[in-house]
Biotite code that builds the C-alpha atoms (Angstrom):
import biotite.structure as struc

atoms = struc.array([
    struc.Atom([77.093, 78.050, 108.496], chain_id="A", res_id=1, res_name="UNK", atom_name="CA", element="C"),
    struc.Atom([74.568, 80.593, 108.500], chain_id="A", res_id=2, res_name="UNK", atom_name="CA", element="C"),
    struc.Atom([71.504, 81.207, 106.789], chain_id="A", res_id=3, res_name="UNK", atom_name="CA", element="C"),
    struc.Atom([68.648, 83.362, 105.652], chain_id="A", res_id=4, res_name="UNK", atom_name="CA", element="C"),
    struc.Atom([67.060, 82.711, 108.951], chain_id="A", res_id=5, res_name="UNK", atom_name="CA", element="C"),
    struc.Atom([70.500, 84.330, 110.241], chain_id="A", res_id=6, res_name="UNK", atom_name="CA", element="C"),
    struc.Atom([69.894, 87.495, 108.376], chain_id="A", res_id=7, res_name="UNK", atom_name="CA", element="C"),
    struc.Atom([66.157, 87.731, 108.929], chain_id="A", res_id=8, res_name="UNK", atom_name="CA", element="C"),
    struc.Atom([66.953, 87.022, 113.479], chain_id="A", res_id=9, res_name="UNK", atom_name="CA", element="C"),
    struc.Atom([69.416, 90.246, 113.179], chain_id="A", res_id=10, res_name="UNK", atom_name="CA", element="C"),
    struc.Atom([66.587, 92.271, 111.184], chain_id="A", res_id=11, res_name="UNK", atom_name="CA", element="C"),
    struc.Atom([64.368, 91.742, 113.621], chain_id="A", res_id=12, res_name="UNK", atom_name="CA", element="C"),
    struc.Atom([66.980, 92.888, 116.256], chain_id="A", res_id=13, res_name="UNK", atom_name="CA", element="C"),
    struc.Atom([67.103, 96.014, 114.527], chain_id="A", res_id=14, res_name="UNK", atom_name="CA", element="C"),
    struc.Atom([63.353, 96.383, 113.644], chain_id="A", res_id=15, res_name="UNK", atom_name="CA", element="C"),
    struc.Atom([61.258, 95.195, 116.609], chain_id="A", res_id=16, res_name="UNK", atom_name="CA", element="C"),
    struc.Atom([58.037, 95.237, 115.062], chain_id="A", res_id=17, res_name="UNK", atom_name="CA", element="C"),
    struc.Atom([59.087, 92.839, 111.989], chain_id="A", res_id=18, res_name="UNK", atom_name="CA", element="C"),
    struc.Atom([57.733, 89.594, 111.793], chain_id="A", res_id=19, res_name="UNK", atom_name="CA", element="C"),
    struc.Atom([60.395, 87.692, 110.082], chain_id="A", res_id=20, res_name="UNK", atom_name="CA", element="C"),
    struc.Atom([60.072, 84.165, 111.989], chain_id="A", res_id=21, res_name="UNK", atom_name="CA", element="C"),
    struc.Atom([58.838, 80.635, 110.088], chain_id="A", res_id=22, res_name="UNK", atom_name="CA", element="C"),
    struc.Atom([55.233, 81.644, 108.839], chain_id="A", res_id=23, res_name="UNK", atom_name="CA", element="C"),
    struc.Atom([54.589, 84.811, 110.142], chain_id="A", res_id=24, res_name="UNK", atom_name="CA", element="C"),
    struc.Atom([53.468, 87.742, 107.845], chain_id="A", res_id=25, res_name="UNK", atom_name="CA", element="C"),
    struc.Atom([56.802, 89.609, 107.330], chain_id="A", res_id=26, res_name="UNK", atom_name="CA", element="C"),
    struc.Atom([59.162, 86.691, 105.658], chain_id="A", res_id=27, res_name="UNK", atom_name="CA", element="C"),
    struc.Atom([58.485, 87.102, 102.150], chain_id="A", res_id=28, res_name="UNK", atom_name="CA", element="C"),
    struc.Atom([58.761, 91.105, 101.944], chain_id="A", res_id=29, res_name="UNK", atom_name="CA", element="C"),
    struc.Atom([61.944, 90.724, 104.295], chain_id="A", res_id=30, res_name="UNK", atom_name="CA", element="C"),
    struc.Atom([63.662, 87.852, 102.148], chain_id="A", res_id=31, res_name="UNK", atom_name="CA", element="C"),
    struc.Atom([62.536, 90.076, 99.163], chain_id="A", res_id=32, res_name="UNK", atom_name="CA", element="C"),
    struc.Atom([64.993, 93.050, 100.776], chain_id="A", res_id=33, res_name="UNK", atom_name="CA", element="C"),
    struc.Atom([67.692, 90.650, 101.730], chain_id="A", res_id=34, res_name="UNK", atom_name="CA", element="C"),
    struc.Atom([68.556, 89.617, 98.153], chain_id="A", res_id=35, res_name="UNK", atom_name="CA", element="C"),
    struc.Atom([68.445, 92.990, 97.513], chain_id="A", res_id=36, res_name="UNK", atom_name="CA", element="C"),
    struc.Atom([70.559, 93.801, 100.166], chain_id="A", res_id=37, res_name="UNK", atom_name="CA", element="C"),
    struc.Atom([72.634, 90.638, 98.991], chain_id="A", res_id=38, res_name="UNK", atom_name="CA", element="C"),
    struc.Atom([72.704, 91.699, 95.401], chain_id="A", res_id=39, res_name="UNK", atom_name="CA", element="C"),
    struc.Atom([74.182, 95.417, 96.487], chain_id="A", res_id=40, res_name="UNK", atom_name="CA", element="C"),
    struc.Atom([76.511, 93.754, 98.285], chain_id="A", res_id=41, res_name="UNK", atom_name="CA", element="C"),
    struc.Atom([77.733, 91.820, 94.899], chain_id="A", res_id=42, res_name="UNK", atom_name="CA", element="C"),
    struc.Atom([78.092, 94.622, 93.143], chain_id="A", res_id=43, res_name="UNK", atom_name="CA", element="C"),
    struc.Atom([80.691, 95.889, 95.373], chain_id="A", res_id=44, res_name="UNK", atom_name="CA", element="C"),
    struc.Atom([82.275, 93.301, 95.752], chain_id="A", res_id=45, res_name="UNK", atom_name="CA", element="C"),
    struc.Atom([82.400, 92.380, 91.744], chain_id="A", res_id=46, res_name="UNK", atom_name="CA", element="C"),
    struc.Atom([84.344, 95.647, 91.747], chain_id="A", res_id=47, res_name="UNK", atom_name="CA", element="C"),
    struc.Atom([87.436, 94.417, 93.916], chain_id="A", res_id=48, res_name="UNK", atom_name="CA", element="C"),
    struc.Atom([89.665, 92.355, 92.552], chain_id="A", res_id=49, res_name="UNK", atom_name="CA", element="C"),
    struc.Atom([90.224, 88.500, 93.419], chain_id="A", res_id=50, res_name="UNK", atom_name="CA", element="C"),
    struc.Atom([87.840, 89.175, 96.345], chain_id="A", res_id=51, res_name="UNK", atom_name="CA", element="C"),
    struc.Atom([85.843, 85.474, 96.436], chain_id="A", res_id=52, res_name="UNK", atom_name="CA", element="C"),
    struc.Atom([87.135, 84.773, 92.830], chain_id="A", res_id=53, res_name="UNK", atom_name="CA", element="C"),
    struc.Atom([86.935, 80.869, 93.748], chain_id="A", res_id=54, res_name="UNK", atom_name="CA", element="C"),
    struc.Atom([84.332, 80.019, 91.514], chain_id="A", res_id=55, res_name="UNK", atom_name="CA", element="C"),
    struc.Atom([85.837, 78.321, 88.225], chain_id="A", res_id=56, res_name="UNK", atom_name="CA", element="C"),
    struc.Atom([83.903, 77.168, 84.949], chain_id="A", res_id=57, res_name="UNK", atom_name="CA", element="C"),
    struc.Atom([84.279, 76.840, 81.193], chain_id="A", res_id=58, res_name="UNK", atom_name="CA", element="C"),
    struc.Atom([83.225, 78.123, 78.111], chain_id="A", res_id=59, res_name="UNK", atom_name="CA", element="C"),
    struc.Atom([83.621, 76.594, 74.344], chain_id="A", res_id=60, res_name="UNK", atom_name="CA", element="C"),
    struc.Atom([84.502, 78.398, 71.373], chain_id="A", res_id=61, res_name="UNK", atom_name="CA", element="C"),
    struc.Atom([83.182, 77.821, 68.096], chain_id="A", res_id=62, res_name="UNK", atom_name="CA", element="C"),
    struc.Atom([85.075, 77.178, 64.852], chain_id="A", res_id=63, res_name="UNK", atom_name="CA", element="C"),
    struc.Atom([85.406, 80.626, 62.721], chain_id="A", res_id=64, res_name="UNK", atom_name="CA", element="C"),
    struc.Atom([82.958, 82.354, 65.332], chain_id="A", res_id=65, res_name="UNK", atom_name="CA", element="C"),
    struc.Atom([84.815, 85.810, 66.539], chain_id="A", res_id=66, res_name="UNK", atom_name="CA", element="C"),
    struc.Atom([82.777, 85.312, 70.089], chain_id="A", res_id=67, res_name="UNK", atom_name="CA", element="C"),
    struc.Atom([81.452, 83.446, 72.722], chain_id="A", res_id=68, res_name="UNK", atom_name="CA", element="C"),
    struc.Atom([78.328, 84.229, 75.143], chain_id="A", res_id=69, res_name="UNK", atom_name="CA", element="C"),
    struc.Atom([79.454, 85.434, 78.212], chain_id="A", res_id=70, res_name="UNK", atom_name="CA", element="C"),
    struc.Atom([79.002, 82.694, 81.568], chain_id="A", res_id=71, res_name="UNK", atom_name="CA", element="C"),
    struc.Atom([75.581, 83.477, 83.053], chain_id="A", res_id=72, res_name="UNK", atom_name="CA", element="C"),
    struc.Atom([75.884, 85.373, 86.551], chain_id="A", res_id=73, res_name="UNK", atom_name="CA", element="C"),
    struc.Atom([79.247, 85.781, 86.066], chain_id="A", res_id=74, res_name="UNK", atom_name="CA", element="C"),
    struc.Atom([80.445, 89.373, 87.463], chain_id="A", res_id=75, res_name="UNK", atom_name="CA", element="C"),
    struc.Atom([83.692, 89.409, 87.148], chain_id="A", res_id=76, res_name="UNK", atom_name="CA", element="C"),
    struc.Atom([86.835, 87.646, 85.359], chain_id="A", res_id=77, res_name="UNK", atom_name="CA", element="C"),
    struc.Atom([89.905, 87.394, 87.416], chain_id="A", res_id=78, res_name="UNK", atom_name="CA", element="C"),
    struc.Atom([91.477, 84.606, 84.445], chain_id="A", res_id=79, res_name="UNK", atom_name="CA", element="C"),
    struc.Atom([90.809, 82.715, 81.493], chain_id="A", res_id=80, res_name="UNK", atom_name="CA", element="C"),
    struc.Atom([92.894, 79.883, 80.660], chain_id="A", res_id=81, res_name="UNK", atom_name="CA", element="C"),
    struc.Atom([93.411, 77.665, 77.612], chain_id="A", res_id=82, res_name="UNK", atom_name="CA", element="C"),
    struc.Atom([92.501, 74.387, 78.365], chain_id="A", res_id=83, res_name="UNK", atom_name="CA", element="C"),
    struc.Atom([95.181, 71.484, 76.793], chain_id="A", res_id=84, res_name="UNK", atom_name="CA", element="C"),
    struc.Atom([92.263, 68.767, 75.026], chain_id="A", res_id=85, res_name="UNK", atom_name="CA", element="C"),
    struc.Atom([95.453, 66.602, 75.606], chain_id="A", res_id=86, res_name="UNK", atom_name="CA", element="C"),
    struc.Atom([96.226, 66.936, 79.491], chain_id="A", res_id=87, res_name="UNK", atom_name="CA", element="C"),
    struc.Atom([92.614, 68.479, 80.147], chain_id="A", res_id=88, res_name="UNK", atom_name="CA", element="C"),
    struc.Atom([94.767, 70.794, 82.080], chain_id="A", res_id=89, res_name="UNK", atom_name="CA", element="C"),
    struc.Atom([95.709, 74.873, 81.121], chain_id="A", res_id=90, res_name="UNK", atom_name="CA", element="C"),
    struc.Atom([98.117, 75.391, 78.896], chain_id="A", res_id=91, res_name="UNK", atom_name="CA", element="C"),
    struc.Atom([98.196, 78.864, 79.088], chain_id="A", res_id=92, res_name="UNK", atom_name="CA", element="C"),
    struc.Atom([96.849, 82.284, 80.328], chain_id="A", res_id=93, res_name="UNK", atom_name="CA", element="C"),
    struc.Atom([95.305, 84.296, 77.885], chain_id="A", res_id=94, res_name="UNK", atom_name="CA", element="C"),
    struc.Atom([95.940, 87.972, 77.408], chain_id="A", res_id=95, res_name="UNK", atom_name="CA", element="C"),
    struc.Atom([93.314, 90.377, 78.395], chain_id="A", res_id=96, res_name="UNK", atom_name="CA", element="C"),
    struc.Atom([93.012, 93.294, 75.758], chain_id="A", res_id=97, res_name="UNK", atom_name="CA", element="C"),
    struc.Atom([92.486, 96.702, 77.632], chain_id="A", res_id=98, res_name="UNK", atom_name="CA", element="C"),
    struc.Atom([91.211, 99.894, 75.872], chain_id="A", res_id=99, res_name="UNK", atom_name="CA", element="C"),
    struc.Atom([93.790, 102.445, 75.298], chain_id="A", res_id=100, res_name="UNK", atom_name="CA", element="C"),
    struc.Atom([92.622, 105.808, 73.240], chain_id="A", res_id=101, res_name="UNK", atom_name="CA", element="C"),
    struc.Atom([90.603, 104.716, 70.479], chain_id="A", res_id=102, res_name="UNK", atom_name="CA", element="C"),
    struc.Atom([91.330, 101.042, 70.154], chain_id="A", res_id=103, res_name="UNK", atom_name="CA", element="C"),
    struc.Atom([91.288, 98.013, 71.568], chain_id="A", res_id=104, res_name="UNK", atom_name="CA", element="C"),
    struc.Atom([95.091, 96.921, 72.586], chain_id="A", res_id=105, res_name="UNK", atom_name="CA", element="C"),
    struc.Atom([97.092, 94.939, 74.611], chain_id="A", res_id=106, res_name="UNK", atom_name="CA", element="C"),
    struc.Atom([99.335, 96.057, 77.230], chain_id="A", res_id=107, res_name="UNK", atom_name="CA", element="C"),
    struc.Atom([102.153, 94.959, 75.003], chain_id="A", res_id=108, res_name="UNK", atom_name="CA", element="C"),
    struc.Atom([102.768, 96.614, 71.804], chain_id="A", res_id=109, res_name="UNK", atom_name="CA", element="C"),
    struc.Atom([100.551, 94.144, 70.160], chain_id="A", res_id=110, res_name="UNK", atom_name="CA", element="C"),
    struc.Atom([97.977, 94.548, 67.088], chain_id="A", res_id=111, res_name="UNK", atom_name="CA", element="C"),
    struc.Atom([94.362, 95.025, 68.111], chain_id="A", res_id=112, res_name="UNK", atom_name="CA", element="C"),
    struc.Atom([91.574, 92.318, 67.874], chain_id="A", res_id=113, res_name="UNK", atom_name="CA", element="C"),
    struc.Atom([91.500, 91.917, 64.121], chain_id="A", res_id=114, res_name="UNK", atom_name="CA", element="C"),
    struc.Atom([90.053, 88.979, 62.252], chain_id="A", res_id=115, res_name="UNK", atom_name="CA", element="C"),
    struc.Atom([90.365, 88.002, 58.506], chain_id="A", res_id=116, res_name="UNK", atom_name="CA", element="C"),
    struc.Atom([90.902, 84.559, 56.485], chain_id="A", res_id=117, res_name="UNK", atom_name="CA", element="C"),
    struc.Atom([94.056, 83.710, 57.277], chain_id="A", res_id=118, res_name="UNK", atom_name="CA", element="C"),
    struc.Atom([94.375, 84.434, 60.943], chain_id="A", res_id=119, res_name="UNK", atom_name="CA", element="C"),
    struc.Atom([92.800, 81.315, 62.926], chain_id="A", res_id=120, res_name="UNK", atom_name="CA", element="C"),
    struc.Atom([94.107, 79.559, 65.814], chain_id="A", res_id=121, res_name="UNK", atom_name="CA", element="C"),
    struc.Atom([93.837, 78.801, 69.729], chain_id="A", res_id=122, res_name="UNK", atom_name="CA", element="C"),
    struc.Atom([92.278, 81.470, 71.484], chain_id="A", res_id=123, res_name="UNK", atom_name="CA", element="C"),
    struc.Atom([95.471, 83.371, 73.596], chain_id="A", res_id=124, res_name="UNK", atom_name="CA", element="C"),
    struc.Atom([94.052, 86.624, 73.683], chain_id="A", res_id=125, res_name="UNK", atom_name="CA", element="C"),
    struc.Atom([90.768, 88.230, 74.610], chain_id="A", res_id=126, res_name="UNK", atom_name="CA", element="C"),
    struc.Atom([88.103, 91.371, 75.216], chain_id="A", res_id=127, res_name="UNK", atom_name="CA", element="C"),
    struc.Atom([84.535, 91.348, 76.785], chain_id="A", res_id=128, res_name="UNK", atom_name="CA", element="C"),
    struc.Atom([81.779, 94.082, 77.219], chain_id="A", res_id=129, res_name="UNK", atom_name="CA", element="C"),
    struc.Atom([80.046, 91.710, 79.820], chain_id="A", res_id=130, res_name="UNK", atom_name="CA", element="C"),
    struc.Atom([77.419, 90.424, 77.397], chain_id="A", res_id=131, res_name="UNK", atom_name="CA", element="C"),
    struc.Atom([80.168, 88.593, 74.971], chain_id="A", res_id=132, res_name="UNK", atom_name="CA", element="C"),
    struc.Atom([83.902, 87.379, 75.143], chain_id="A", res_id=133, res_name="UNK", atom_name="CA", element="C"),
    struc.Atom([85.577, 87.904, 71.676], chain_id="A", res_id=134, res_name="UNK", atom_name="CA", element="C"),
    struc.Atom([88.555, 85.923, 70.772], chain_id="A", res_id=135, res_name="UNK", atom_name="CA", element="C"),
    struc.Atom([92.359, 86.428, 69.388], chain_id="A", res_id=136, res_name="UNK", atom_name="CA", element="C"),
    struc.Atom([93.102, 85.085, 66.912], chain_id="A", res_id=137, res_name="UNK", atom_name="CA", element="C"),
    struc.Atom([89.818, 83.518, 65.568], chain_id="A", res_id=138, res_name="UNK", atom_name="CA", element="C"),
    struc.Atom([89.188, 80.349, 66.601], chain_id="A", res_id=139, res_name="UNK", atom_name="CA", element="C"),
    struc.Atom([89.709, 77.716, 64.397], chain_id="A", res_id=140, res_name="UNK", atom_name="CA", element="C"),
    struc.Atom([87.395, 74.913, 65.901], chain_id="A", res_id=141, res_name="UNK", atom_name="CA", element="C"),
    struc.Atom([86.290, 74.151, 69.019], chain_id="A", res_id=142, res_name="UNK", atom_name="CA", element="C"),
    struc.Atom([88.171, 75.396, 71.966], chain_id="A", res_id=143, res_name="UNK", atom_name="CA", element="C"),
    struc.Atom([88.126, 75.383, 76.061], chain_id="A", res_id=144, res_name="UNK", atom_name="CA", element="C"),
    struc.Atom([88.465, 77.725, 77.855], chain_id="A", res_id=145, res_name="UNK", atom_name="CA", element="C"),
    struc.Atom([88.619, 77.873, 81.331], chain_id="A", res_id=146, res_name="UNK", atom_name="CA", element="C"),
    struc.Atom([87.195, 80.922, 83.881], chain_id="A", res_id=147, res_name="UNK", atom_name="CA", element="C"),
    struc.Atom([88.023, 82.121, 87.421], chain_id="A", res_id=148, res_name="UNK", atom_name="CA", element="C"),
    struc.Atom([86.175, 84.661, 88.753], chain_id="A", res_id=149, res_name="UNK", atom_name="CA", element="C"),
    struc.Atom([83.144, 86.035, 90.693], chain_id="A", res_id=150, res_name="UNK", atom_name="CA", element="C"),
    struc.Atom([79.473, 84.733, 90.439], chain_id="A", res_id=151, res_name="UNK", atom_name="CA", element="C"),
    struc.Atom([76.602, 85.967, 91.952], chain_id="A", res_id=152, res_name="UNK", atom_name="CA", element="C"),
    struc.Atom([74.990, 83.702, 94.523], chain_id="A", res_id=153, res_name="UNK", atom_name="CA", element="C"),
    struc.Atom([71.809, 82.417, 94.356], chain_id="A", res_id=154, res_name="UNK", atom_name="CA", element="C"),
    struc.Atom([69.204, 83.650, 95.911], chain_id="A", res_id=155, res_name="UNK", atom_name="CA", element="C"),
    struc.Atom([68.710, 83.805, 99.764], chain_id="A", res_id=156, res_name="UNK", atom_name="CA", element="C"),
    struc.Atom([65.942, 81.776, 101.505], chain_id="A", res_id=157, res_name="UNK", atom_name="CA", element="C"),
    struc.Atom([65.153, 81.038, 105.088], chain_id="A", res_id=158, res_name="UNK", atom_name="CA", element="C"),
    struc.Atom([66.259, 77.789, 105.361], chain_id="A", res_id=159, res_name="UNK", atom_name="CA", element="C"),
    struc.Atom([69.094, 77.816, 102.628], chain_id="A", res_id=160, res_name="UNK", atom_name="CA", element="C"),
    struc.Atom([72.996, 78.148, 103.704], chain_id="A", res_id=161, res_name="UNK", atom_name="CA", element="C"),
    struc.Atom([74.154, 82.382, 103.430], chain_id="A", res_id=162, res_name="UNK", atom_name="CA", element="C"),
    struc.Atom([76.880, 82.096, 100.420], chain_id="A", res_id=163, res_name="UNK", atom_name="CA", element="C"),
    struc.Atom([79.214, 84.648, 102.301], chain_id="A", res_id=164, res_name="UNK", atom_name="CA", element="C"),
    struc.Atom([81.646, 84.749, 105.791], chain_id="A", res_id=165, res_name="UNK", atom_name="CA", element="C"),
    struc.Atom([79.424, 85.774, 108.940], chain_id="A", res_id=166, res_name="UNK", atom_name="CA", element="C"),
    struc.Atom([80.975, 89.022, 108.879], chain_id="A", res_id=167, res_name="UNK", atom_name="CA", element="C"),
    struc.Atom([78.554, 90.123, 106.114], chain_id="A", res_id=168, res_name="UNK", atom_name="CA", element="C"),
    struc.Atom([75.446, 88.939, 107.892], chain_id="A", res_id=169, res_name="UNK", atom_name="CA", element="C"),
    struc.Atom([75.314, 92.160, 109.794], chain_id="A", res_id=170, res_name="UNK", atom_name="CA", element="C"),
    struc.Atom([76.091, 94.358, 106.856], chain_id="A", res_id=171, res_name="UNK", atom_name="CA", element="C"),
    struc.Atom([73.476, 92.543, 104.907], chain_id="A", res_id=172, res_name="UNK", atom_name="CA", element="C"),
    struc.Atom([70.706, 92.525, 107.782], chain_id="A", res_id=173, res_name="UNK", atom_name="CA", element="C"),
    struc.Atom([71.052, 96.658, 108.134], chain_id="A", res_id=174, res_name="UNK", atom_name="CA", element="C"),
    struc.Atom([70.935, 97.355, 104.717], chain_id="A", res_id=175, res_name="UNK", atom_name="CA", element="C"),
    struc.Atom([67.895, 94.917, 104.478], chain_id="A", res_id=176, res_name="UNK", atom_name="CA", element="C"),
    struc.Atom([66.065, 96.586, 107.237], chain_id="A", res_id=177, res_name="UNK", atom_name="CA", element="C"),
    struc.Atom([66.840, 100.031, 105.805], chain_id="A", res_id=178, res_name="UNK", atom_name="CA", element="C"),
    struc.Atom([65.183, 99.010, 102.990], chain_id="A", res_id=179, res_name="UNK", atom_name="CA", element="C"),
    struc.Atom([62.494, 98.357, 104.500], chain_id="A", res_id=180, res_name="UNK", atom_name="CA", element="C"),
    struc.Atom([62.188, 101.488, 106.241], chain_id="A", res_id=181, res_name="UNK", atom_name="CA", element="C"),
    struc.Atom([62.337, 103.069, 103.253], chain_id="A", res_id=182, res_name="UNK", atom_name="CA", element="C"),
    struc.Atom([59.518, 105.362, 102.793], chain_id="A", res_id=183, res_name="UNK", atom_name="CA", element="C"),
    struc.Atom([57.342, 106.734, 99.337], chain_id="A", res_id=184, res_name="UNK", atom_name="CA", element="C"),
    struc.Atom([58.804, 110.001, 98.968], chain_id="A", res_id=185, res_name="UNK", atom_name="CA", element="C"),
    struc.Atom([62.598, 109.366, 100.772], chain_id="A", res_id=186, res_name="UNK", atom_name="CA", element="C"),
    struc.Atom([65.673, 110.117, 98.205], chain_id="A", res_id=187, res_name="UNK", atom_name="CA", element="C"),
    struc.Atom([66.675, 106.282, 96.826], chain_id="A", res_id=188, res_name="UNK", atom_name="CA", element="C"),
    struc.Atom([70.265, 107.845, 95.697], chain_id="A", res_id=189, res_name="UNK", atom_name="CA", element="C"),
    struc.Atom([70.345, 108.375, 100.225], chain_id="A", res_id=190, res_name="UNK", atom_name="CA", element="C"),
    struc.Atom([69.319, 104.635, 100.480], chain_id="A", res_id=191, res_name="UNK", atom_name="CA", element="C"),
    struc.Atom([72.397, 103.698, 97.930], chain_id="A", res_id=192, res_name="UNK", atom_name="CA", element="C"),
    struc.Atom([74.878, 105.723, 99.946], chain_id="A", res_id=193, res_name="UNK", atom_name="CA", element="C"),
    struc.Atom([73.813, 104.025, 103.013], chain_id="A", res_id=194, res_name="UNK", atom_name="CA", element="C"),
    struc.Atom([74.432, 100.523, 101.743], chain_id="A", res_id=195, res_name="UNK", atom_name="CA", element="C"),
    struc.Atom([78.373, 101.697, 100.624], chain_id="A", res_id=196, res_name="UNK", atom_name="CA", element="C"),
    struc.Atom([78.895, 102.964, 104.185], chain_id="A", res_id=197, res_name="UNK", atom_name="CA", element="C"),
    struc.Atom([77.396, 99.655, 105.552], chain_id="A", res_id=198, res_name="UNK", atom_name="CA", element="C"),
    struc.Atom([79.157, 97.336, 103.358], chain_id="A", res_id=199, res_name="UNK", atom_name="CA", element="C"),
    struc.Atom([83.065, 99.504, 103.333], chain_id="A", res_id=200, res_name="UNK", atom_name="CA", element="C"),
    struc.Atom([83.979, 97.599, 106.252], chain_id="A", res_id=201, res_name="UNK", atom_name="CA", element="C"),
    struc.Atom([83.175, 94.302, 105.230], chain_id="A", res_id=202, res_name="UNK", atom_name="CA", element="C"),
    struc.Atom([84.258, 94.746, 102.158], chain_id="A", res_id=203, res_name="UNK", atom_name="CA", element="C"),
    struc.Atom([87.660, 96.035, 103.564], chain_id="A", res_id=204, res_name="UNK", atom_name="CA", element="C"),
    struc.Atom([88.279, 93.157, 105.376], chain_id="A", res_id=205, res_name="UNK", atom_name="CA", element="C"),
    struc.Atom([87.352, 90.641, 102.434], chain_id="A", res_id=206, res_name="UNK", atom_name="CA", element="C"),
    struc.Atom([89.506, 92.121, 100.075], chain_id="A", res_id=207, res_name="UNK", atom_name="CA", element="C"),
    struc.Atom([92.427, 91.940, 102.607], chain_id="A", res_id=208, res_name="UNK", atom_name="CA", element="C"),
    struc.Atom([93.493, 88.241, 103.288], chain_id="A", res_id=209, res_name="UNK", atom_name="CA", element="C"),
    struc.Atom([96.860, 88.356, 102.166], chain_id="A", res_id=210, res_name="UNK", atom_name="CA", element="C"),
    struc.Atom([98.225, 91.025, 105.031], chain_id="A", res_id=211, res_name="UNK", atom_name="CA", element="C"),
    struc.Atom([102.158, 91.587, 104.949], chain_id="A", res_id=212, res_name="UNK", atom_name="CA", element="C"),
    struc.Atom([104.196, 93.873, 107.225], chain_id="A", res_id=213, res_name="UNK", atom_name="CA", element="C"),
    struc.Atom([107.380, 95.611, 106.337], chain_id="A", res_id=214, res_name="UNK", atom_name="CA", element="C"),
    struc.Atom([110.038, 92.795, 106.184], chain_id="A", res_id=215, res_name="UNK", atom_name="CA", element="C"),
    struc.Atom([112.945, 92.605, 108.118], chain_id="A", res_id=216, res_name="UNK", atom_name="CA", element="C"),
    struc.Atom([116.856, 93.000, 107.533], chain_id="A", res_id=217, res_name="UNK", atom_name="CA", element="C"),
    struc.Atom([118.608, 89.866, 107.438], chain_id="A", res_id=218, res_name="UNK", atom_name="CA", element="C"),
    struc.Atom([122.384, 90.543, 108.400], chain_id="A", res_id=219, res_name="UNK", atom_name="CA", element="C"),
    struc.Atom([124.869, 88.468, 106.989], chain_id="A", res_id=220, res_name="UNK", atom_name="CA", element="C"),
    struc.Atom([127.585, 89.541, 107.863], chain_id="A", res_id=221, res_name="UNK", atom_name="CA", element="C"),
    struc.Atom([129.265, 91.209, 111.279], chain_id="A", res_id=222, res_name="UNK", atom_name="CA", element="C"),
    struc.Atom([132.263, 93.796, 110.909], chain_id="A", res_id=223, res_name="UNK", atom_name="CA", element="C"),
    struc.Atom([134.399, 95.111, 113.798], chain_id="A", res_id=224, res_name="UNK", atom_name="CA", element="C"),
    struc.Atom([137.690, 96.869, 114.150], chain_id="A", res_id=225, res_name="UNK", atom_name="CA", element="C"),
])
């Protein structure tokens, strides 16, 4: 596996003068542009979906509590699943609720988040604004849910293991290095642009692992005259 030593070799392949290696002067302003780099590189990637959506943890609701805090670091949900207390094991999907005009509604012709009294339960629907995730119907005690989705690594460091395939190291490296070039005065919305050219064909290739061609014809049967 690689690691932030990787990323900080190929930046000095690309910047000659940069003095990235175990104790020299340049490691902790060049680790300081890899998580940058690194963090950039999340935010793309938060935007696919089901790209590296392998981490999976839980979150508890509260009785009569319309919302839960959302999972720290979390970027992106791909699923949230009821968890059975009884099996430990999902019992269900629940339904995302998208926007649609002026309210908050599921794809189905289903009522909008609304929460009174009377109207308590296990949690089968939801909506989030990234900060909270707000529950349908209310929950009525405590409840598990559990999440898939995308989390944001932790930080990079010399010796630690790089969370993502090789094939981002160089993407990673040259966006590092660029920001390191960058100068006072030079246009940061130019610096941005360069990391989504760097990063599309990574990114491409990540988002891509389930490839099928056209399929065939399968002939049953043969006719002749």
């Amino acid at each position: 596996m690689a690691t932030g030593q990787s990323i900080l070799d190929l930046m000095e392949v690309m910047d000659r003068g940069l003095q990235a290696q175990s104790g020299e002067s340049g490691v902790t302003l060049a680790l300081r542009a890899v998580n940058a780099s690194q963090d950039y590189l999340e935010s793309i990637l938060a935007l696919e979906p089901n790209v590296f959506g392998s981490t999976i943890g839980t979150i508890t609701t509260a009785a009569s509590t319309e919302s839960t805090t959302f999972p720290t670091g979390l970027l992106r949900i791909d699923r949230l699943q009821y968890i059975d207390p009884s099996t430990s094991r999902p019992g269900w999907d629940l339904e995302r609720v998208g926007y649609t005009g002026d309210y908050y509604q599921s794809q189905r012709l289903a009522p909008t988040l609304q929460y009174n009294a009377t109207t308590t339960g296990k949690p089968s629907r939801y909506w989030t604004d990234g900060s909270k995730i707000y529950w349908d119907p209310l929950p009525d005690g405590t409840h598990t849910v559990r999440w898939y989705g995308f989390k944001a690594a932790n930080a990079v460091t010399a010796s630690g293991t790089f969370a993502y395939p090789d094939i981002a190291l160089m993407p990673v490296a040259a966006y590092a290095t660029k920001l390191l070039r960058a100068g006072k005065d030079d246009d940061i919305t130019a610096v941005a642009a360069t990391g989504m050219e760097v990063f599309k064909p990574a990114i491409d290739a990540l988002a891509r692992f389930n490839r099928d061609r056209t399929p065939g014809y399968d002939y049953r049967y043969f006719h002749s005259e």
